[in-house]
C-alpha positions as CSV (number, residue, x, y, z in Angstrom):
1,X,82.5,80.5,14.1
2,X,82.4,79.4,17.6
3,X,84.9,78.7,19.6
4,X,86.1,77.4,23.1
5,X,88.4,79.7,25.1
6,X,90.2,79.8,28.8
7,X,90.7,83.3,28.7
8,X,90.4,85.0,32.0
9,X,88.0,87.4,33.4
10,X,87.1,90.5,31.9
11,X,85.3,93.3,32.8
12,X,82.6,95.4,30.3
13,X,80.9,98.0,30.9
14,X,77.8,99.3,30.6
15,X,76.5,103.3,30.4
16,X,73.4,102.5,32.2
17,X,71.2,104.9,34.7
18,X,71.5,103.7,38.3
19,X,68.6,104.8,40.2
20,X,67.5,104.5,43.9
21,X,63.8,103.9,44.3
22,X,62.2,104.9,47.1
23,X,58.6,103.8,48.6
24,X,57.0,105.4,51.5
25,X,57.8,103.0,54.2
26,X,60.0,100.8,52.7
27,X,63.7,100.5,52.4
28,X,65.0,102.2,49.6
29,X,66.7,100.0,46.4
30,X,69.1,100.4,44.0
31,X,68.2,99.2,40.7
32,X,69.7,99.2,37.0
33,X,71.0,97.2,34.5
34,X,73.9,95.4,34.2
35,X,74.4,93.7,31.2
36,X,73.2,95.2,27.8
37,X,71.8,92.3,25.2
38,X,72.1,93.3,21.3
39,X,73.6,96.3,21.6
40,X,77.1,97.3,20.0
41,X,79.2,98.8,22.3
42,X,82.8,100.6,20.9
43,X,85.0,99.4,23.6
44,X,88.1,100.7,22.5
45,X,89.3,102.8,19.3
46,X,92.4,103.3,17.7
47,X,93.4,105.8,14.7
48,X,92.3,103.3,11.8
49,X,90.4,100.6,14.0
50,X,87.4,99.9,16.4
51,X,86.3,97.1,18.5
52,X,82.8,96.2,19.3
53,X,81.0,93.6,21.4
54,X,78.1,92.5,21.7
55,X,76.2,90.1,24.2
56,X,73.9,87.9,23.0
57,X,70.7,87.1,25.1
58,X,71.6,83.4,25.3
59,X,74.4,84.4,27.8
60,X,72.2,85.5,30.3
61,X,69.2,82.9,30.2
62,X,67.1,82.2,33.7
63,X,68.8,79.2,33.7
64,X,72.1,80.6,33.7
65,X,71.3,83.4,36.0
66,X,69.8,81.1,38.3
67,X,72.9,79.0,38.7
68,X,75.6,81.7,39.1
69,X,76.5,83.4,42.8
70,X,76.8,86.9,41.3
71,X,77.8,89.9,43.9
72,X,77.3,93.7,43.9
73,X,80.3,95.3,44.4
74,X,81.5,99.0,44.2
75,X,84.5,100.1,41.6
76,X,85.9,96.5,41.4
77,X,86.4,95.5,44.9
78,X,85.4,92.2,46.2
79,X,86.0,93.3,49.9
80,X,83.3,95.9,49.1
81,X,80.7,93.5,48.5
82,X,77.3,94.3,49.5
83,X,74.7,91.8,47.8
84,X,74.7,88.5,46.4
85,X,72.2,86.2,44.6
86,X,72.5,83.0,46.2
87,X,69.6,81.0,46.6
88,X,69.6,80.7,50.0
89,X,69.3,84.1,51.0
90,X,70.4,86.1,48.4
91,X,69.5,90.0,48.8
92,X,70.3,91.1,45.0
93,X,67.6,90.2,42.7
94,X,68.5,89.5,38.6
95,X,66.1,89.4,36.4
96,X,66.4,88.8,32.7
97,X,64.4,90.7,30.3
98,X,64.2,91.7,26.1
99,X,66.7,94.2,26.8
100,X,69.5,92.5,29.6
101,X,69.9,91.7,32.5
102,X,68.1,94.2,35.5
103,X,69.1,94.1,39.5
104,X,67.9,95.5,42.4
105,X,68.9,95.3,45.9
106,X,67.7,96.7,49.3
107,X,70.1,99.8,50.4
108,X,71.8,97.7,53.4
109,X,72.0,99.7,56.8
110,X,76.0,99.6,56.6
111,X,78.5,102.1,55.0
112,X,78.9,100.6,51.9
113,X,75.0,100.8,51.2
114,X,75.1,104.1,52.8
115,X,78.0,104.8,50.4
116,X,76.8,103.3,47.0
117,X,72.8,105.1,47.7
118,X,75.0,108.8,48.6
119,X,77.4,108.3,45.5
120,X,73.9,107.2,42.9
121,X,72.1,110.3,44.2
122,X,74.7,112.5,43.7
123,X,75.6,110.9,40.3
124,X,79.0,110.1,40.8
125,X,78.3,106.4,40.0
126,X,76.6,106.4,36.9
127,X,76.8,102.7,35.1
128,X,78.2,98.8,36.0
129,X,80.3,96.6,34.7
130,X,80.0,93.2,34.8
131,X,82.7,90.7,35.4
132,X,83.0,87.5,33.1
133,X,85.2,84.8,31.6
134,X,84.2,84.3,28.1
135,X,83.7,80.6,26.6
136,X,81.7,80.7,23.2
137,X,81.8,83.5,20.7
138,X,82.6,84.3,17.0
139,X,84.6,86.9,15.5
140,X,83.7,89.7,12.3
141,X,86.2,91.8,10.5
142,X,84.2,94.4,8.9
143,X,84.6,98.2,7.5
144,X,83.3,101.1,9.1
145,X,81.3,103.5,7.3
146,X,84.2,105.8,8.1
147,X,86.7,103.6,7.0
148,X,87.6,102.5,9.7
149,X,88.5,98.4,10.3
150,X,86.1,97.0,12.9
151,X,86.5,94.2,14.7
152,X,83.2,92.7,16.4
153,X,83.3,90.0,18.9
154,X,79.6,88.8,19.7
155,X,79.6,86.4,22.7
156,X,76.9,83.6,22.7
157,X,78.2,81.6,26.2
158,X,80.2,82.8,29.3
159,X,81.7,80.4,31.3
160,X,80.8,81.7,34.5
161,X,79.4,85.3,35.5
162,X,81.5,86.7,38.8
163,X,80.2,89.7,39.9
164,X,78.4,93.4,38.9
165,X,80.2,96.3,40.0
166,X,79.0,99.7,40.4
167,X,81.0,102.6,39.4
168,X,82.3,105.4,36.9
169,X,84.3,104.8,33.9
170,X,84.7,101.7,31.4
171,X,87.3,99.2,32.1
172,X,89.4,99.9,28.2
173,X,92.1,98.6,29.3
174,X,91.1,94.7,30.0
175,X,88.2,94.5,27.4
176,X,90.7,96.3,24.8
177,X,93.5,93.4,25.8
178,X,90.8,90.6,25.8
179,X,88.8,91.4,22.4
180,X,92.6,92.0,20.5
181,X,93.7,88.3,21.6
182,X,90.4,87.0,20.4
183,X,90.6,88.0,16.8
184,X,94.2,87.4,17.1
185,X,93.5,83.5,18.0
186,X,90.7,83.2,15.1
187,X,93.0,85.3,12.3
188,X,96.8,84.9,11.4
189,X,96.8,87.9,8.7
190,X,99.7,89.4,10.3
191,X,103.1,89.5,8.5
192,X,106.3,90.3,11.0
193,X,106.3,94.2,9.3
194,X,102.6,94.4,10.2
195,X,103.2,93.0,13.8
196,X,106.0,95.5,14.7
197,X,104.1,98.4,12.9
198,X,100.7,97.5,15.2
199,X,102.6,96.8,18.6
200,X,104.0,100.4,18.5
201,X,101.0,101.6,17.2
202,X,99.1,100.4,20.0
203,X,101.8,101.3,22.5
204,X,101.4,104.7,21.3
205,X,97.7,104.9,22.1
206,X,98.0,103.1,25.3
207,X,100.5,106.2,26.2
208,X,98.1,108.7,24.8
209,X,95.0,106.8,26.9
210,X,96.8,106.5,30.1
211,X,97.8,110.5,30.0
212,X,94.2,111.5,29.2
213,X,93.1,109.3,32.1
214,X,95.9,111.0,34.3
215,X,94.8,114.8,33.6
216,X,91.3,113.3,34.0
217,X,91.8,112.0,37.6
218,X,93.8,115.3,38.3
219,X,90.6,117.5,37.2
220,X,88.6,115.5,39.4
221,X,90.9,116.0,42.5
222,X,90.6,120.0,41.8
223,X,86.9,120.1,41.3
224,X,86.1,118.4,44.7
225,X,89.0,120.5,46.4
């Protein structure tokens, strides 16, 4: 089932190596790859459910690629910005392949370079995500093999591709928000019971989510003390 959409962005991520290559006597680069084709990916998981995505090749075609302005960023900030792919003098380079989409940039001679080149080494930033709006995709309710209810949202079109970002951790919260409203909009099975019975449900494992990620960053603030 395909459908037409004006959701906004999302972010995904993807649990990809970021390496920097280095050449005798050139600049290093960064390279990796930031968006995974044909590959289910649990975004988010609940006590009886799952949701999956997938991205299918024909949302990252040379001809889409070629007519986006997509920047590198670091964790999510546009003011830290530090390649683009314009045209005219683009410095990031995409490049579509079986498996995704690949980039590579130049280290630039500027502290966020400096910065993102320091924080790959060390293997602090490990993966991207990719920002998007989605426009074209369809919908499966299936069952796990443990049981559990899955709900897989394969996209087939973005509307526009905004920017790769490089950084630590998955964004659950806005893919978990954005994949829910999808199979919402495509399947009214809920009755008013079921509604309440999911909203707390859910409210109960953003709770638990957002304390795991709390005592998280709080174990990271005493290991680099």
């Amino acid at each position: 089932m395909e459908l037409q959409t004006n959701f906004q962005k999302r972010c995904a991520y993807q649990p990809t190596g970021l390496i920097c290559q280095r050449e005798e006597g050139k600049d290093p680069v960064i390279e990796g790859v930031a968006i995974v084709t044909e590959q289910e990916t649990v975004l988010y998981e609940g006590s009886d459910w799952r949701e999956i995505e997938v991205i299918d090749p024909a949302c990252i075609t040379k001809e889409v690629i070629d007519n986006e302005d997509i920047k590198l960023n670091l964790l999510h900030e546009r003011s830290a910005s530090f390649a683009r792919s314009n045209k005219r003098e683009g410095s990031l380079n995409l490049d579509t392949r079986e498996d995704g989409l690949h980039f590579s940039t130049p280290v630039p001679d500027c502290d966020l370079g400096k910065r993102a080149k320091a924080l790959i080494d060390n293997g602090t930033y490990t993966g991207c995500s990719f920002e998007f709006w989605p426009q074209d995709y369809s919908v499966e309710k299936r069952d796990g093999k443990d049981g559990k209810k899955e709900y897989v949202v394969r996209h087939t079109k973005f509307a526009r591709i905004g920017a790769i970002t490089i950084g630590m951790d998955p964004a659950y919260e806005q893919t978990s928000v954005g994949l829910r409203e999808m199979y919402r909009e495509t399947h009214n099975e809920e009755t008013p019971e079921q509604k309440q019975e999911r909203l707390e449900r859910e409210a109960k494992e953003q709770r638990e989510l957002t304390f795991a990620r709390e005592m998280e960053d709080i174990k990271r603030q005493i290991d680099l003390m």
